[in-house]
PAFIVO-657463 format. One record per residue: residue number from 1; residue in one letter; y, x, z of N, C-alpha, C in turn. Coordinates in steps of 0.05 Angstrom, whole numbers, plus 5000, padded with zeros to 4 digits. Last residue first. Layout:
<recs>
REC  seq  type  n.c2  n.c1  n.c3  ca.c2  ca.c1  ca.c3  c.c2  c.c1  c.c3
REC  NUM     A     Y     X     Z      Y      X      Z     Y     X     Z
...
</recs>
This chain:
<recs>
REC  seq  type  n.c2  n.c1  n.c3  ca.c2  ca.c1  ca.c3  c.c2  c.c1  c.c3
REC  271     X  0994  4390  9755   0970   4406   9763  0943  4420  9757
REC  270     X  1025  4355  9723   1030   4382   9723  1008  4404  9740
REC  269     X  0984  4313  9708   0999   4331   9688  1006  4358  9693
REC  268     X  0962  4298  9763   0951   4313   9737  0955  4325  9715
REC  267     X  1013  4284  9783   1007   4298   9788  0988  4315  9771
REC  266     X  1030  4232  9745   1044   4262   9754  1029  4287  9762
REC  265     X  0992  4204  9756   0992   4211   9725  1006  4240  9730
REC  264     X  0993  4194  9806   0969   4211   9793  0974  4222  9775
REC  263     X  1046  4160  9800   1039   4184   9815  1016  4203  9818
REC  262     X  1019  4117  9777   1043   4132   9772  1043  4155  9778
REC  261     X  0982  4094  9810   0971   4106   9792  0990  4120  9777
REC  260     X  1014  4083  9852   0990   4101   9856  0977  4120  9832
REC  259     X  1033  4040  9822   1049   4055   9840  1027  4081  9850
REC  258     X  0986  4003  9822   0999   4013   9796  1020  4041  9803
REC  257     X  0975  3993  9865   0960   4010   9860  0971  4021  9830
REC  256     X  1025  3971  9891   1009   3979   9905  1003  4011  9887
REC  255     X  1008  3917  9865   1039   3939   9858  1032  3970  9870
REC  254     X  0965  3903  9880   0966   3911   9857  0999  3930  9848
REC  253     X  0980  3892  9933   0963   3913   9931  0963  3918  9898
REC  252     X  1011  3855  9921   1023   3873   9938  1009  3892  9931
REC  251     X  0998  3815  9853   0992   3814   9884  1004  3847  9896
REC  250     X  1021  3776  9798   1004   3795   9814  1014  3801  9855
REC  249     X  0984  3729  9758   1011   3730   9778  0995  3761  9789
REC  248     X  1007  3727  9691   0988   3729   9707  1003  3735  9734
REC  247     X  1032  3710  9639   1042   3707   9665  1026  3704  9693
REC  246     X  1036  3737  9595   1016   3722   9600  1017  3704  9627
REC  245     X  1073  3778  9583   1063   3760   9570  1045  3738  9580
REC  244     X  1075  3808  9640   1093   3795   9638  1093  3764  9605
REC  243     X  1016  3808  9661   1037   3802   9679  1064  3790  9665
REC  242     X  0998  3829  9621   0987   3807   9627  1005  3791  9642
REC  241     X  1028  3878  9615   1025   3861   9593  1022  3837  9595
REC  240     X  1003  3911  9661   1036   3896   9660  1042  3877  9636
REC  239     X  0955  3911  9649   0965   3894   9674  0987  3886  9667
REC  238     X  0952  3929  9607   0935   3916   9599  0957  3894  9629
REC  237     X  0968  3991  9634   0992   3966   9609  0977  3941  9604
REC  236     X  0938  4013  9665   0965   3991   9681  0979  3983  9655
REC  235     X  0894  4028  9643   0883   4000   9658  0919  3992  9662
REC  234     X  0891  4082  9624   0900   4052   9609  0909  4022  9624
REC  233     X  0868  4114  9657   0890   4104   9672  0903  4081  9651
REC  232     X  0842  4146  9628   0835   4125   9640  0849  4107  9660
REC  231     X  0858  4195  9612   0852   4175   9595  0847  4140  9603
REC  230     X  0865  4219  9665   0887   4215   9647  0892  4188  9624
REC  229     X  0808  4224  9669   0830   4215   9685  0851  4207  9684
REC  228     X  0790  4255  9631   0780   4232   9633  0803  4217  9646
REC  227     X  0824  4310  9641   0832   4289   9609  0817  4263  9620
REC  226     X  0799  4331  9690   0831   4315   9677  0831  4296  9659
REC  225     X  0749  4335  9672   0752   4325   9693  0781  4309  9698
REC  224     X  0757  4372  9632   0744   4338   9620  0747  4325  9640
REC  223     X  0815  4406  9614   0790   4403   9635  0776  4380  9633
REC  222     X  0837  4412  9548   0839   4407   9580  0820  4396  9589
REC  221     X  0829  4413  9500   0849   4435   9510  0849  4428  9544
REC  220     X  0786  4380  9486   0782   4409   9473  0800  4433  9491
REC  219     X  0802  4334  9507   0779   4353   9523  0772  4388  9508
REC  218     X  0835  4316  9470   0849   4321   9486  0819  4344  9511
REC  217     X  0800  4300  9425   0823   4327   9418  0833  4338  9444
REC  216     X  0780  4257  9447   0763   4281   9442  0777  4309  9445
REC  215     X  0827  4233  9454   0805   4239   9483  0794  4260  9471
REC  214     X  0828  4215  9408   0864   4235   9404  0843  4249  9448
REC  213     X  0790  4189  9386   0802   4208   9376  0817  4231  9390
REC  212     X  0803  4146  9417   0780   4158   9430  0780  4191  9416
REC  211     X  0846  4123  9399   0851   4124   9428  0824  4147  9428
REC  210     X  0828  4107  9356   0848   4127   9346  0857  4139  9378
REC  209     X  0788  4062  9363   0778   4098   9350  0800  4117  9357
REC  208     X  0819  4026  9366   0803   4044   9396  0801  4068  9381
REC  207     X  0842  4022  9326   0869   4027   9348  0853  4046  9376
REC  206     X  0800  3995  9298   0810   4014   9285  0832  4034  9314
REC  205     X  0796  3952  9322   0775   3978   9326  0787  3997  9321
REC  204     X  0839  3926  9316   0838   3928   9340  0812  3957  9340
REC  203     X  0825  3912  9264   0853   3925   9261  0845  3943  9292
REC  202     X  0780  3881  9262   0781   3907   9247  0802  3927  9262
REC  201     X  0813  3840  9291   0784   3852   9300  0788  3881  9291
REC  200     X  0844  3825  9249   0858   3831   9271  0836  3848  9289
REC  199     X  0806  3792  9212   0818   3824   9202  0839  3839  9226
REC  198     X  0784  3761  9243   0766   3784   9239  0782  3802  9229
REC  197     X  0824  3723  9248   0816   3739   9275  0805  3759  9274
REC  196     X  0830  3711  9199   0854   3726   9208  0843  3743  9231
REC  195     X  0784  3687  9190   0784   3713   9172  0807  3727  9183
REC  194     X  0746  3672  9243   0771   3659   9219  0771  3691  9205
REC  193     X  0671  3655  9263   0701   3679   9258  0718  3674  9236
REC  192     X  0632  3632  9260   0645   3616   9275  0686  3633  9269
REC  191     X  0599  3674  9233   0605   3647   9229  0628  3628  9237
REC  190     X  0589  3710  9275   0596   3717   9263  0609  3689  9245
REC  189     X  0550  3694  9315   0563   3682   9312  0584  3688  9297
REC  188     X  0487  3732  9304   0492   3704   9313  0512  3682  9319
REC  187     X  0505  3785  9300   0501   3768   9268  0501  3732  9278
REC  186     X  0521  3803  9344   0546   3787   9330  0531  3777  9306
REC  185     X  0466  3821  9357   0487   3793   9372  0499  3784  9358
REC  184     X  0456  3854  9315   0431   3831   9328  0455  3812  9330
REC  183     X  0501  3893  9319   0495   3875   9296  0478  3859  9302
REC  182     X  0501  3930  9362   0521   3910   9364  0510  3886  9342
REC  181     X  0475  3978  9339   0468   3959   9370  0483  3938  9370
REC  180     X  0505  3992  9300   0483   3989   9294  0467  3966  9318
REC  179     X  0567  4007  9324   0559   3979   9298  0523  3979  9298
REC  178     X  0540  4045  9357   0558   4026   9357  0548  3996  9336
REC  177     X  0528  4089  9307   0509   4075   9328  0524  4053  9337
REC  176     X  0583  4096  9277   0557   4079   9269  0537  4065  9287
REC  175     X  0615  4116  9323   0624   4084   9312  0588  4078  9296
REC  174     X  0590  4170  9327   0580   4145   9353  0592  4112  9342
REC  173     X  0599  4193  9283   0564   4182   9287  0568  4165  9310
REC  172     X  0648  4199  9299   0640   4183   9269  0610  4159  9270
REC  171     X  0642  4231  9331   0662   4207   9335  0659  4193  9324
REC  170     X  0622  4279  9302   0607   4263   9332  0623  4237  9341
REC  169     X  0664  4292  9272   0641   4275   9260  0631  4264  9283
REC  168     X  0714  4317  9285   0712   4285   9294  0682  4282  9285
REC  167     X  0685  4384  9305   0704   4366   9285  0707  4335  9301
REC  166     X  0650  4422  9321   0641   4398   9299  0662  4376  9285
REC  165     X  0673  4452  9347   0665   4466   9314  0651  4439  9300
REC  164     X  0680  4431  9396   0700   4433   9382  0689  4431  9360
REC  163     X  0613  4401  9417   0628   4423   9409  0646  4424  9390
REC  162     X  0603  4343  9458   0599   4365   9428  0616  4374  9427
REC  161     X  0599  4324  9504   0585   4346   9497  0587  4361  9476
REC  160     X  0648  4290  9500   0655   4317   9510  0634  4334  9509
REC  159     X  0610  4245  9487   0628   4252   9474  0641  4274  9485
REC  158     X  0591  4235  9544   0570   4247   9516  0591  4268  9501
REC  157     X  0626  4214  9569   0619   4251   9581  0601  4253  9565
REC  156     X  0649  4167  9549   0667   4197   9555  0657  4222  9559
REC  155     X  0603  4133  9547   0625   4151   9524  0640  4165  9523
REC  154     X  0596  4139  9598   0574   4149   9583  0596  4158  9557
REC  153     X  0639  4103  9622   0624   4135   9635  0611  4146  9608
REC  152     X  0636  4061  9595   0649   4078   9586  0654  4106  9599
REC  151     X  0590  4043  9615   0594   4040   9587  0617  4064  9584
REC  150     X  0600  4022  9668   0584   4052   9665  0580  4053  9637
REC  149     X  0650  3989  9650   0663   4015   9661  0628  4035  9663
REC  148     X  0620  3945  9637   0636   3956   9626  0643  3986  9618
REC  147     X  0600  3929  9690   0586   3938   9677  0598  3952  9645
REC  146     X  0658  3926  9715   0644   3936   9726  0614  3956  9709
REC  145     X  0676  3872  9686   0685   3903   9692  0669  3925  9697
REC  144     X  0622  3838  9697   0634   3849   9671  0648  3870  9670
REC  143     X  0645  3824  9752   0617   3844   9740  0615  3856  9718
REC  142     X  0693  3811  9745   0688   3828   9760  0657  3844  9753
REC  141     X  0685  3763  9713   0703   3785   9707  0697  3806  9718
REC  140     X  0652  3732  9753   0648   3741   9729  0658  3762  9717
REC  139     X  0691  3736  9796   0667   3742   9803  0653  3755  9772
REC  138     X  0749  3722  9818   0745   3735   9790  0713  3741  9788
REC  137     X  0761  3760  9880   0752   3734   9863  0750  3750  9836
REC  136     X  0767  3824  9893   0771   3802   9908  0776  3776  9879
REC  135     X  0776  3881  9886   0754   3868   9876  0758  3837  9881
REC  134     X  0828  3887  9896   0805   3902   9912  0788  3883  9908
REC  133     X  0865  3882  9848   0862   3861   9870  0843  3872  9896
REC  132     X  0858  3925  9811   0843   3910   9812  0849  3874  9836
REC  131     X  0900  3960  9837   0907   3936   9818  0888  3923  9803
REC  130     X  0852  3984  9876   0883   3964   9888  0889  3948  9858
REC  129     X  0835  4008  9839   0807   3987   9848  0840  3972  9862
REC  128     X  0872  4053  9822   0855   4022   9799  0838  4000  9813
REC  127     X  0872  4074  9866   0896   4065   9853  0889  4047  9832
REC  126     X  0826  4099  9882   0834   4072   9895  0861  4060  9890
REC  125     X  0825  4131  9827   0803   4114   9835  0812  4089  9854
REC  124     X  0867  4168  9839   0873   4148   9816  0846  4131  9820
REC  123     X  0866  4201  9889   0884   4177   9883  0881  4157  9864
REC  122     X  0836  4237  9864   0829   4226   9894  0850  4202  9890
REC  121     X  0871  4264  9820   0846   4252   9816  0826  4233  9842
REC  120     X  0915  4283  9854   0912   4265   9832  0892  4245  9828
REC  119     X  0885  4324  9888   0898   4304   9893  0906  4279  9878
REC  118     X  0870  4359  9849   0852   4348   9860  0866  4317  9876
REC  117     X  0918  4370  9824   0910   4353   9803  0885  4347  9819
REC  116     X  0940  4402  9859   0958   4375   9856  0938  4359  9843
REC  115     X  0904  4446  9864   0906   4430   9885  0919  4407  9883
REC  114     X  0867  4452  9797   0877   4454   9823  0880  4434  9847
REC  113     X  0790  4440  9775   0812   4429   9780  0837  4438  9799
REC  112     X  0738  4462  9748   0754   4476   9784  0779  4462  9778
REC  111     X  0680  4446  9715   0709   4442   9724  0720  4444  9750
REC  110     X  0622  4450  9715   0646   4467   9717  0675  4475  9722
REC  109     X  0598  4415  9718   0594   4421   9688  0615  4453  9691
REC  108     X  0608  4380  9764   0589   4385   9769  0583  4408  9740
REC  107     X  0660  4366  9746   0659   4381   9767  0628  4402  9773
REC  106     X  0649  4319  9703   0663   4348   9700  0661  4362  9718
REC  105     X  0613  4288  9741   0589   4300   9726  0617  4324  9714
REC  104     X  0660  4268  9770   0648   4285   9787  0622  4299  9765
REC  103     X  0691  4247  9735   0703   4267   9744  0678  4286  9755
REC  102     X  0647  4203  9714   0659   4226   9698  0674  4248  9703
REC  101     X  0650  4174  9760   0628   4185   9751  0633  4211  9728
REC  100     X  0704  4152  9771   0686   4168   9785  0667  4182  9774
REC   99     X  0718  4131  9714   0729   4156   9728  0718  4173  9748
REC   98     X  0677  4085  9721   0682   4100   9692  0695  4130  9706
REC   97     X  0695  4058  9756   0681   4069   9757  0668  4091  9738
REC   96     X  0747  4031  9740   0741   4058   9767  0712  4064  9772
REC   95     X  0749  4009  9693   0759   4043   9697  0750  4056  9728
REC   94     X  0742  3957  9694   0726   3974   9688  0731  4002  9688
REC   93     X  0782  3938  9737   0761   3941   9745  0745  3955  9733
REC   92     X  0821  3937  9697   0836   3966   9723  0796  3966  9729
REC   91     X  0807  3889  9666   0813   3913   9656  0809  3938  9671
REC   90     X  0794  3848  9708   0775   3861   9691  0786  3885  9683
REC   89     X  0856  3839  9723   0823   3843   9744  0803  3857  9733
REC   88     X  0899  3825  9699   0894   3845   9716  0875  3852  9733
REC   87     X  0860  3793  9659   0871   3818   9645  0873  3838  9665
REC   86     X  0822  3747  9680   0838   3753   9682  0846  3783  9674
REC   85     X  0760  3718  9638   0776   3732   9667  0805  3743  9664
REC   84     X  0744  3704  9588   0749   3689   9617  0766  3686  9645
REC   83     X  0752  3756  9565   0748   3726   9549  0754  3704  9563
REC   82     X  0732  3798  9592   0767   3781   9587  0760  3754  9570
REC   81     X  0687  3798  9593   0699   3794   9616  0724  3778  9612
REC   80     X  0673  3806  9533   0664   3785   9554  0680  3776  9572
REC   79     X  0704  3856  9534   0704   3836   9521  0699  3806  9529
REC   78     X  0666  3884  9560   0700   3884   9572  0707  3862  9562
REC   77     X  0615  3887  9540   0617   3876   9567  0656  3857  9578
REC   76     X  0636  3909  9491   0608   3882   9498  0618  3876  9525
REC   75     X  0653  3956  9503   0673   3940   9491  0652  3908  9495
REC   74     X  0606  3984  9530   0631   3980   9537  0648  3955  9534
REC   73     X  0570  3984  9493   0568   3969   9507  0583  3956  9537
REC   72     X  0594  4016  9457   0591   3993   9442  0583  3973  9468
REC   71     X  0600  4073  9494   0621   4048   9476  0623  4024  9471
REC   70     X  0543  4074  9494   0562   4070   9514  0585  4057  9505
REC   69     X  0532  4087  9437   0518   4061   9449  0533  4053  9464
REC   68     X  0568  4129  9426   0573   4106   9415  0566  4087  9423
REC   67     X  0548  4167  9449   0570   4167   9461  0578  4137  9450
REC   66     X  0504  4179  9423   0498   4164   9454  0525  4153  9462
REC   65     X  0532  4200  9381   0515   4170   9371  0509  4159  9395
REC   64     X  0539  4253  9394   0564   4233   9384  0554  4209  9393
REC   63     X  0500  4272  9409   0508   4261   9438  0532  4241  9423
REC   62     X  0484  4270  9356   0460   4256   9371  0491  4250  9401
REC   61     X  0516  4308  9330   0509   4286   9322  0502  4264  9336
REC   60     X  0508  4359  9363   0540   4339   9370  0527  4310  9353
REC   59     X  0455  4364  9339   0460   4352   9370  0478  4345  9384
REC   58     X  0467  4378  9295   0443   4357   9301  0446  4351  9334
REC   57     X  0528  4409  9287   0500   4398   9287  0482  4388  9298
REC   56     X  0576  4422  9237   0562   4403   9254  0531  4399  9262
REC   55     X  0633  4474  9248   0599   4471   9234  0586  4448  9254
REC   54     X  0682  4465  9226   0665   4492   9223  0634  4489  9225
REC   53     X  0715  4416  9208   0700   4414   9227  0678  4438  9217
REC   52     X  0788  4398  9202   0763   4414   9182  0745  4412  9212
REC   51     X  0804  4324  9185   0804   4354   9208  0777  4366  9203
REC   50     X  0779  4289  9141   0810   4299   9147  0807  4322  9162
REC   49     X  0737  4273  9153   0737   4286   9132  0765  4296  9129
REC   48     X  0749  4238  9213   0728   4264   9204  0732  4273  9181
REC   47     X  0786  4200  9191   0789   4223   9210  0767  4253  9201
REC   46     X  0739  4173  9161   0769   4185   9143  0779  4210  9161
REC   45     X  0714  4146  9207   0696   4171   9190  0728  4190  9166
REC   44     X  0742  4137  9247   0732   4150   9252  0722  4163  9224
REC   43     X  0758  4088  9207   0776   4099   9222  0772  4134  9227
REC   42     X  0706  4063  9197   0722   4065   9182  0754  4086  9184
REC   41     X  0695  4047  9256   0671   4066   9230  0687  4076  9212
REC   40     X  0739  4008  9272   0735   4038   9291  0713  4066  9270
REC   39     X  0720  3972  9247   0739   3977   9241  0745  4015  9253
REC   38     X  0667  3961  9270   0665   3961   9245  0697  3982  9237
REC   37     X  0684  3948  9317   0670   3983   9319  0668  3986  9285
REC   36     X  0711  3907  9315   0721   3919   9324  0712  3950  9311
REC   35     X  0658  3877  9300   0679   3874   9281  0706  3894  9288
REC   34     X  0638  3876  9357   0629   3885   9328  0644  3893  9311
REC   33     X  0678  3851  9389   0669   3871   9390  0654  3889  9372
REC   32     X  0690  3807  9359   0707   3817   9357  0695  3840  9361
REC   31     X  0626  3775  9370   0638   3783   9341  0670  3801  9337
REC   30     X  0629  3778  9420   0603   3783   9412  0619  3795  9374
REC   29     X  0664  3731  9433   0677   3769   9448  0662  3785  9428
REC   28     X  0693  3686  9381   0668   3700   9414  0673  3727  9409
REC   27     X  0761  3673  9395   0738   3676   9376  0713  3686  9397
REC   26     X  0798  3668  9429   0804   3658   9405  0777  3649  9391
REC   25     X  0793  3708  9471   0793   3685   9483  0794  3659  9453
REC   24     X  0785  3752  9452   0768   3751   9448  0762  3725  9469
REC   23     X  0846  3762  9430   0825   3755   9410  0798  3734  9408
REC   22     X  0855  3787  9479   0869   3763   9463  0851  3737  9449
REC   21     X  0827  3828  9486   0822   3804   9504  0837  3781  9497
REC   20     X  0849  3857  9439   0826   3861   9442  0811  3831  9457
REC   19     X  0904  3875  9469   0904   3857   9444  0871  3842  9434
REC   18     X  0887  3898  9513   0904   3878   9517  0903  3855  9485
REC   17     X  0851  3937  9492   0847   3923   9506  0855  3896  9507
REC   16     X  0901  3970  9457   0882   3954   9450  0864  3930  9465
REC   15     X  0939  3982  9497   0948   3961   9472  0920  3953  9468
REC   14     X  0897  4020  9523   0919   3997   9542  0924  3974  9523
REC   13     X  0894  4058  9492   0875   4043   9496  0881  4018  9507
REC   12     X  0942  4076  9481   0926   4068   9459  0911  4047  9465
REC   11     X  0951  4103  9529   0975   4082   9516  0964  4068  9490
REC   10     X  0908  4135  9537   0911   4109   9553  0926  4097  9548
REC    9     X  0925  4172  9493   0903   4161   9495  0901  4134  9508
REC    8     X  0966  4193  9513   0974   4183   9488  0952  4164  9483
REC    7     X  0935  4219  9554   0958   4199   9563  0958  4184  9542
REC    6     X  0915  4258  9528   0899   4243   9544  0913  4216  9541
REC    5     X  0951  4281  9505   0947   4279   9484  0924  4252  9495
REC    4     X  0979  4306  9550   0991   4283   9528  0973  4274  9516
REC    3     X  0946  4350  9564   0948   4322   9584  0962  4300  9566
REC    2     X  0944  4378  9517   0912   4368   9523  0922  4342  9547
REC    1     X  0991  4406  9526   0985   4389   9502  0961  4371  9507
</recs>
């Protein structure tokens, strides 16, 4: 249940992204991304009063709320990127580093992974940096990814600090922090935002929360070293989206690595 629930996650996050970099070629990245976590507060806190949570405290609160900065500076960066850059470059780019870092701080926390799902996990890193292009042009995009992805290191292995018994609230507290870091920038172009783009904004936060949600639920039943992994493999609908809406062209190594990343997915499931 805990590997679906990952997966279900990266099929979330994938739409969003993809819809996310739409947007954030429409309107500035600065105000979708806001307007995003705004929608994601709203999401997250109903969640939270919905699933009973035995007892919350002061320090699922606190890693919730780190888990949020990371987030918020996640979606800041990714946002940016795509605004410019190319969907199959930036996107795959901010996950591989995001995965490294988070597999190896699960490993380092305890996690004994088997033999298919070590294998898996060895694969799915140069299976996102291939449908990256192997970093190759895109320069802007490429940093942006990049800085992106230690954004979303951080929101994945805070957010696995708190303890089941707190429920979604730590999910709750990190959309507030979020929105709180994010408000300086976007108050500066907030202005410039149609009311369609902003209620599509909303809508799009709303779609991350429910991706970051279903991560949390998914580290409760499976190894954080997995579930990250799992979760993070979003990166190939953003591609094939781009590829076929958008008509991004792609390259050998990107079939490549999408094909790579197929076969992780397998493997971590059943390993």
């Amino acid at each position: 249940m805990g590997a679906l629930l990952a997966l279900t996650s990266a099929v979330v996050y994938g739409i969003v992204d993809f819809t996310g970099g739409i947007l954030s070629r429409r309107t500035h990245f600065a105000t979708v991304t806001f307007l995003g976590q705004v929608g994601g507060l709203v999401l997250a806190s109903l969640a939270a009063l919905v699933v009973p949570a035995e007892a919350v405290g002061s320090g699922d609160l606190l890693w919730g709320a780190l888990s949020g900065v990371g987030s918020g500076a996640a979606m800041h960066f990714l946002n940016r990127g795509l605004s410019h850059g190319a969907m199959s470059v930036v996107v795959p780019v901010s996950a591989v580093t995001s995965v490294a870092l988070s597999v190896l701080c699960g490993v380092a926390h305890g996690d004994r992974p088997g033999g298919l799902a070590w294998i898996g996990i060895a694969l799915t890193v140069p299976a996102l940096w291939l449908v990256s292009g192997g970093g190759a042009g895109e320069g802007g995009g490429t940093r942006d990814g990049l800085l992106a992805s230690l954004g979303g290191a951080v929101q994945y292995l805070a957010l696995a600090q708190a303890g089941p018994a707190a429920g979604l609230w730590p999910l709750a507290a990190g959309r507030a922090a979020a929105v709180l870091v994010l408000l300086p920038t976007a108050a500066r172009h907030a202005r410039r935002t149609s009311v369609v783009c902003g209620t599509q904004a909303v809508a799009v936060g709303a779609g991350a929360a429910l991706g970051l949600t279903l991560y949390q639920l998914a580290t409760y039943q499976q190894m954080l070293a997995v579930a990250v992994v799992l979760a993070s493999l979003y990166p190939a609908l953003p591609v094939i989206l781009g590829l076929v809406l958008l008509h991004e062209r792609v390259s050998l190594r990107q079939v490549l690595g999408l094909s790579g990343a197929a076969v992780a997915t397998v493997l971590l499931t059943v390993g």
